[in-house]
C-alpha positions in Angstrom: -24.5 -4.0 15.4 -27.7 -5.4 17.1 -27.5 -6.6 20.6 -28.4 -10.1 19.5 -24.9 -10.0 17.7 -23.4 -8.7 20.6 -24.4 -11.7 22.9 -23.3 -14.3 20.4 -19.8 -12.9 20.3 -19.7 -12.6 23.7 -20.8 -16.2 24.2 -17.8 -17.2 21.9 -15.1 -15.1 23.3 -16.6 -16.6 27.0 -15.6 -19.7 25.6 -12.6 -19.1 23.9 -11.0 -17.6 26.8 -11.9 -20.7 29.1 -10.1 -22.9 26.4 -6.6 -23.1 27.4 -6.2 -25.1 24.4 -6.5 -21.9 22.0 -5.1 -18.7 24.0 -1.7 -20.3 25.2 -0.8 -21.5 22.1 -1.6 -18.2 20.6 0.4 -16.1 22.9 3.4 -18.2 22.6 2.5 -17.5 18.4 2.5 -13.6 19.5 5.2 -14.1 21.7 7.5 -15.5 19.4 7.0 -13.2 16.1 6.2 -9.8 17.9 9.1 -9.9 20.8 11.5 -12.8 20.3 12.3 -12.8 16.4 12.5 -9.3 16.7 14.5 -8.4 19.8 16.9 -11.3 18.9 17.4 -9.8 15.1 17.8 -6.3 16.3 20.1 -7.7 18.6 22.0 -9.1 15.9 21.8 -6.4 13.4 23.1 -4.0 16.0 25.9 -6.3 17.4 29.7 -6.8 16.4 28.7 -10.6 15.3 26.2 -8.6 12.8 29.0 -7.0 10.6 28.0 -9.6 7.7 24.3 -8.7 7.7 25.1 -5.2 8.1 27.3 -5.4 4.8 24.5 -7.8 2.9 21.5 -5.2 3.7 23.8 -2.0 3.3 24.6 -3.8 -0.2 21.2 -4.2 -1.0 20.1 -0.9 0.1 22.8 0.9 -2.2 21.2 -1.3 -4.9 18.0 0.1 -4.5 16.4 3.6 -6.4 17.4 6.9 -5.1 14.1 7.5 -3.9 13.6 4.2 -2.5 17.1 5.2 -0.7 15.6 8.1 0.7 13.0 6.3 2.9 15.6 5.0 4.9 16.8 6.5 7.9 20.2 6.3 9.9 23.7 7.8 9.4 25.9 4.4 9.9 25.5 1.2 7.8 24.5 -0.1 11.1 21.6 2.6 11.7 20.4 2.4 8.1 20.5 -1.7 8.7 18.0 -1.8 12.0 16.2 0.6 10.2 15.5 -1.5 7.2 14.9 -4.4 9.8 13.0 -3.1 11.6 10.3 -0.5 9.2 10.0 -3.0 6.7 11.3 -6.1 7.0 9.3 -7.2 9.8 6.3 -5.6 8.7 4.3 -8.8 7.8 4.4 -9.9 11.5 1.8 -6.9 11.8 -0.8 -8.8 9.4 0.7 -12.4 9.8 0.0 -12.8 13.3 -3.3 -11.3 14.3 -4.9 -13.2 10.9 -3.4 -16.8 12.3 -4.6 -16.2 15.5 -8.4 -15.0 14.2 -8.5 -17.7 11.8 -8.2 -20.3 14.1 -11.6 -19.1 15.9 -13.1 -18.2 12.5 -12.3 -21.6 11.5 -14.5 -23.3 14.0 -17.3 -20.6 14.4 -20.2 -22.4 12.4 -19.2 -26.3 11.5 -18.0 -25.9 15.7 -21.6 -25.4 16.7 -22.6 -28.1 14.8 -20.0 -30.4 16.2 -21.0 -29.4 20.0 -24.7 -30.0 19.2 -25.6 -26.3 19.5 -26.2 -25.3 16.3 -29.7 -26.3 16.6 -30.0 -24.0 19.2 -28.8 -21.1 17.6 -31.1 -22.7 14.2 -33.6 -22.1 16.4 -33.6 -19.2 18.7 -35.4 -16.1 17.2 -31.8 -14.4 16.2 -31.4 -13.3 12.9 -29.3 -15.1 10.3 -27.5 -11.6 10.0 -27.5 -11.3 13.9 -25.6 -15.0 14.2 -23.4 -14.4 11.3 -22.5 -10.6 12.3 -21.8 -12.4 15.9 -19.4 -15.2 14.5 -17.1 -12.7 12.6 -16.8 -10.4 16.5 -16.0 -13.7 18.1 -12.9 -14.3 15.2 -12.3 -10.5 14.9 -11.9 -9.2 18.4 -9.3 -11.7 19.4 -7.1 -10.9 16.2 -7.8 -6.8 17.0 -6.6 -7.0 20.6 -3.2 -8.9 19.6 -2.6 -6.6 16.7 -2.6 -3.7 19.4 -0.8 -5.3 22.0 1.4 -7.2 20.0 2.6 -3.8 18.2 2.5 -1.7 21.6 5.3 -4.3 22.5 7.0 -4.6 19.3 7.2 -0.7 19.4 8.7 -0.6 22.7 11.1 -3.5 21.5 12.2 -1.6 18.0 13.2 1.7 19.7 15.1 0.2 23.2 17.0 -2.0 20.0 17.5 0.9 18.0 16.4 4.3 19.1 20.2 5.0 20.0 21.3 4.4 16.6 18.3 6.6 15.0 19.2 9.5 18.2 16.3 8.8 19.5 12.6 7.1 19.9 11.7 6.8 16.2 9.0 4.2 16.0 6.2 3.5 15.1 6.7 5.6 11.9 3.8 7.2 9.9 3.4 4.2 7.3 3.4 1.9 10.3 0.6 3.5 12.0 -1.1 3.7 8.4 -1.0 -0.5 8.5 -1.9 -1.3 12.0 -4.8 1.4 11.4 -5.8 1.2 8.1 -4.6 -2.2 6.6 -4.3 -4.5 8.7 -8.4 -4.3 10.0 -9.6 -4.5 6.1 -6.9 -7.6 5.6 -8.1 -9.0 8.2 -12.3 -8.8 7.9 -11.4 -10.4 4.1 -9.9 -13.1 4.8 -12.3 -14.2 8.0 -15.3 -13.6 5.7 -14.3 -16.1 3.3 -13.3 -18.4 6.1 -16.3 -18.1 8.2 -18.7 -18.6 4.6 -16.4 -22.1 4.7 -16.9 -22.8 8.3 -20.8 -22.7 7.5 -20.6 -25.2 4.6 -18.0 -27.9 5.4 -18.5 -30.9 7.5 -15.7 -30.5 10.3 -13.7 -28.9 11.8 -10.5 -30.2 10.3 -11.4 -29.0 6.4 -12.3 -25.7 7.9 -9.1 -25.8 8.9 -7.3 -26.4 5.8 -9.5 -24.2 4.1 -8.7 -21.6 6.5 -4.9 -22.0 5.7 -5.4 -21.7 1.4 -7.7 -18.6 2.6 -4.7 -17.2 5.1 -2.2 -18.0 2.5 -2.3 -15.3 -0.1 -3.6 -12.5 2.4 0.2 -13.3 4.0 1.9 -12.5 0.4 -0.1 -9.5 0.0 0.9 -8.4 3.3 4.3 -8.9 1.7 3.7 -6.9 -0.9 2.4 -4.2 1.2 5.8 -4.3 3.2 7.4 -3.9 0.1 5.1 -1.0 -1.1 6.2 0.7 2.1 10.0 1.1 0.6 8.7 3.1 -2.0 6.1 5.7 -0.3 4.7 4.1 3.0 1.6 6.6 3.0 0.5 6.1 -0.4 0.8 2.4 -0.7 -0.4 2.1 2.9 -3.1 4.6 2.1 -4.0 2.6 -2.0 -4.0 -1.2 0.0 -6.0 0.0 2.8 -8.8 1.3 0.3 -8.7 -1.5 -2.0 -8.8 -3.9 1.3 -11.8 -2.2 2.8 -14.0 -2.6 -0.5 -13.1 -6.4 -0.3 -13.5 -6.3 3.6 -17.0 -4.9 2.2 -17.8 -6.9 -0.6 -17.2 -9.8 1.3 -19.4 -9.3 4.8 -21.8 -8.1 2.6 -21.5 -11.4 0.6 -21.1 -13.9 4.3 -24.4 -11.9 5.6 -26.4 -13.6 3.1 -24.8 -17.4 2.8 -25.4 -17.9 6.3 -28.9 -20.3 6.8 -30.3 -21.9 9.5 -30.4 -24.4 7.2 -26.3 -25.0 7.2 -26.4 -24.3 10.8 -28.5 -27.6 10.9 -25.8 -29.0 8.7 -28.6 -29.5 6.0 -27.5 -30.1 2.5 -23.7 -29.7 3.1 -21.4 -30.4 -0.2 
């Protein structure tokens, strides 16, 4: 990374982080998905009133293969329930999350400067096409990056004061979850904010880079869906099979964005 990149990220997160418009809205996002869904279903889960759920997931789980069976821990319905709750089914909020709250910068990072009047500037300063590109995707990755890590530093906290009791002790986060907030969830991430910042450079505001943002978020979530359910089966391999699939996409696809950016569409010349 060249320092010309570095400076226009920095310019954008300077921004962003004076825009109360953006970052409160997004911590409420965090806040709700990473602690309040999930201490008030563990509460449940692990609660009296729960006995219903308990039964419906310890049903389900009995259901499953024997070696599917094995991945779940706990010695009471109860244990084996929070388990389930909390391994894998609230792993999306690990992918689901951090891409919202990246794609609403990534969304604004090129048609934006045209809408402020600055992306003549940047047409014209002696950065790189690569440098102002490479500069864009920081400003939309970072913020995505530091609530993944925060947001599962708390959640991890949260799973185990929920249900560490029940599992006789700290248990999370296990080895497949540190597989997807290491390996998956950065490659899932860079894909989906390479297509959207390619977008961002060729539509005409702000709004339909917006809406293309959300068709571009939208099947990254139901792979992250499928990688949850991957992690029932064997969470290192399928975490370890996504993560190397998602990192030749992550590739393919900066690769791909480092050469569609133009000073040109910066301009806001010949826009479809």
């Amino acid at each position: 990374m060249t320092s010309g990149a570095w400076t226009v990220a920095k310019i954008d997160l300077h921004r962003l982080f004076k825009s109360k418009d953006y970052w409160i809205p997004m911590t409420l996002l965090a806040g709700i998905f990473f602690v309040a869904i999930p201490w008030f279903l563990l509460g449940i889960v692990g609660s009296n009133a729960g006995n219903q759920v308990i039964s419906q997931i310890g049903n389900v789980i009995d259901s499953l293969p024997g070696p599917v069976r094995d991945n779940i821990q706990g010695d009471t319905p109860q244990a084996q329930a929070s388990f389930a709750f909390a391994v894998y089914l609230l792993a999306p909020i690990a992918i689901i999350v951090p891409l919202t709250i990246s794609s609403a910068v990534g969304a604004h990072t090129i048609v934006g400067e045209r809408e402020r009047g600055t992306g003549e500037f940047l047409a014209h300063s002696p950065l790189s096409e690569r440098d102002i590109y490479v500069g864009k995707l920081l400003a939309s990755l970072i913020p995505g990056f530091i609530a993944t890590f925060i947001g599962f530093g708390i959640y991890s906290l949260i799973v185990n004061l929920r249900v560490g009791d029940e599992m006789g002790g700290w248990f999370f986060p296990t080895a497949g979850w540190w597989l997807l907030i290491l390996w998956v969830v950065p490659p899932f991430i860079a894909v989906a904010l390479s297509i959207i910042v390619w977008v961002s450079s060729r539509v005409k505001s702000t709004a339909a880079a917006q809406q293309a943002a959300s068709l571009v978020s939208l099947p990254v979530i139901l792979a992250s869906y499928g990688v949850s359910s991957g992690l029932l089966y064997d969470p290192a391999i399928a975490a370890l099979s996504v993560g190397v699939v998602a990192w030749v996409l992550a590739g393919i696809g900066l690769f791909w964005g480092t050469r569609s950016l133009t000073r040109e569409r910066l301009l806001g010349v010949g826009l479809e």
